[in-house]
N, C-alpha and C positions, 0 to 999 in steps of 0.2 A: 422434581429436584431443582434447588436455587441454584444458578447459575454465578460463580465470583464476580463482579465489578471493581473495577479502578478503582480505590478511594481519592480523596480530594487531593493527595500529595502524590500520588501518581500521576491524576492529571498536567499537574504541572510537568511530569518528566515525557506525556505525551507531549502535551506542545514544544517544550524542547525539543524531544529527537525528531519532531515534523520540520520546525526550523534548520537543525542539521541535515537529514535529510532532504529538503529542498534546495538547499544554497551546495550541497555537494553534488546532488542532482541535475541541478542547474547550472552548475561549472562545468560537470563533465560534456552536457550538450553544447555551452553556452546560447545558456538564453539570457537575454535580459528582462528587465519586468516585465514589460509589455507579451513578451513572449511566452513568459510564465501564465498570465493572464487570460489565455485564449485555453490554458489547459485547465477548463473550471472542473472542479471537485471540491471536497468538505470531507472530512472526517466524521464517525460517528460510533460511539462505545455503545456496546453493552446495554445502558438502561435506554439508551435510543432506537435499538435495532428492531426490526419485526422477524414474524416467523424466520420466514425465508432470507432471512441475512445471516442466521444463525447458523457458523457449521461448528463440529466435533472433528473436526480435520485439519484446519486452517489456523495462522497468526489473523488470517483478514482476509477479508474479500473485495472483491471489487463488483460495483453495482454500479449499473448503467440505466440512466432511464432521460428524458428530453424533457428540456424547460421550454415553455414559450415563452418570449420575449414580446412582450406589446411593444406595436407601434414598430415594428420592422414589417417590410414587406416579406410576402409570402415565401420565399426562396431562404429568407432570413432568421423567421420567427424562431422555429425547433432548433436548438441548440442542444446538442451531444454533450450531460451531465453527468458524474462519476460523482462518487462514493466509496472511501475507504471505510469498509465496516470492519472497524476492531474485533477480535471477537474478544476481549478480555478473560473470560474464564481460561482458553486457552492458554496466552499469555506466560498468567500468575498459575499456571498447570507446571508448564516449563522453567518457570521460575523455583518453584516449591521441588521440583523433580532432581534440578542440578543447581548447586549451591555454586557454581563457576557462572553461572549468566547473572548479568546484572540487566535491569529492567529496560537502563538509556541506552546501552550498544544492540540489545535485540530489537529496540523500537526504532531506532536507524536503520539497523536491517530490515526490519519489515516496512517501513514505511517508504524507503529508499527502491526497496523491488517493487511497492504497488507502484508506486511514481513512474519507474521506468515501464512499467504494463501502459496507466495513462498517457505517457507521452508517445510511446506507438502507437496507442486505438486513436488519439488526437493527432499525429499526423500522418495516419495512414500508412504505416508501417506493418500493419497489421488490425484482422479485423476483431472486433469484440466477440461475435458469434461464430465461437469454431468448438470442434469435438474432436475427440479421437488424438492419433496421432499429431493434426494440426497444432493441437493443444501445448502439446509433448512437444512439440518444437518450440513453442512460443516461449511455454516452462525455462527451455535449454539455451535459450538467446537471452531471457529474464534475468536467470540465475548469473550468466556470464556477464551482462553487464552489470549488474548490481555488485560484484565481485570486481571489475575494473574501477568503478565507480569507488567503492570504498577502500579496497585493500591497500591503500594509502593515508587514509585518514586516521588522525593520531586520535584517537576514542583508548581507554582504557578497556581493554576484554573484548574490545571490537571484533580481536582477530579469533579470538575464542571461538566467539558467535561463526564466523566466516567458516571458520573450521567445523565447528560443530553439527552444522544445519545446512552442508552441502549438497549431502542428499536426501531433505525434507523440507525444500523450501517449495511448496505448496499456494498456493491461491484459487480459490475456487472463484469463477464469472460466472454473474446472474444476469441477467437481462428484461428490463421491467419498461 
C-alpha cells in the first residue's frame, strides 16, 4: 500500500509552520540564535523516511541518533542529533477526516510539540530513552507546554486544532 506525501505546495506550508513554530518556541523559552543552534535537528517527510521512522500512530516522530564532528577533541566530537520525521500520510489522514483542520495550525501544532520534546532531551530536562509511565509523563508536560506555548497565538483554526487533539497528541521516540 502507497503511503500519501506532501505535494510541492504543501511543502511550502511545512516550512512555514516550522518557522512559526520555532520563533513561538523560542519566545516562550527565550532563546536567542545562538541558543537555538545548540538544539541541532532537521526535518524529514515522507519520501525521505526509512522503515523505522514510519508510524501508523503519530503526526511525527522524533529520532535521535549522533553526528561526529571532526576536528573536536574526544569529549566533543558526538553531538546529540534529532530528527522531526513527518509522517505525512498521517497528516493528510486527519486532514481528509475533518474538514475543520487546516494543514498550517496542525503543522504548528505538531511541529511546536516535537520542539518542546528537543529542547528538554537538549537540555537535559529529560531523558530521550524512557518507557512506560516515564513516557506518559513526559507526553503530559509536552502536551502542557505546547498548549501554553500556543494557546495565544493568533493562527486561524489554531484553537480548533488545540481543542481537537488534546487527547491524541502522540509522538513515538526512536533511538538509532
Amino acid at each position: 500500500m502507497t503511503l500519501l506525501s506532501f505535494e510541492n505546495n504543501d511543502l511550502m506550508t511545512v516550512s512555514e509552520a516550522l518557522d512559526i513554530a520555532e520563533d513561538a518556541t523560542g519566545n516562550f523559552f527565550k532563546f536567542s540564535l545562538g541558543q537555538w543552534k545548540r538544539h541541532r535537528y532537521e526535518v524529514k517527510t515522507l519520501p525521505s523516511l526509512t522503515g523505522s521512522e514510519i508510524s501508523k500512530h503519530a503526526f511525527a516522530m522524533v529520532n535521535k541518533c549522533s553526528r561526529i564532528i571532526s576536528g573536536f577533541e574526544p569529549k566533543t566530537k558526538d553531538r546529540d542529533y534529532y530528527f522531526i520525521c513527518l509522517q505525512d500520510h498521517m497528516i493528510l489522514k486527519a486532514l481528509r477526516r475533518d474538514k475543520e483542520i487546516n494543514l498550517l495550525p496542525l503543522l504548528v501544532y505538531v511541529f511546536t510539540h516535537e520542539l518542546v520534546h528537543i529542547v528538554r532531551f537538549c537540555n537535559f530536562f529529560q531523558r530521550f530513552e524512557v518507557q512506560g509511565k516515564e513516557k506518559d509523563r513526559e507526553e503530559t508536560v509536552v502536551h502542557a507546554k505546547t498548549y501554553d506555548i500556543l494557546e495565544d497565538l493568533s493562527l486561524p483554526n489554531l484553537d480548533y486544532v488545540l481543542d481537537k487533539y488534546q487527547d491524541h497528541r502522540v509522538c513515538d521516540m526512536v533511538f538509532s
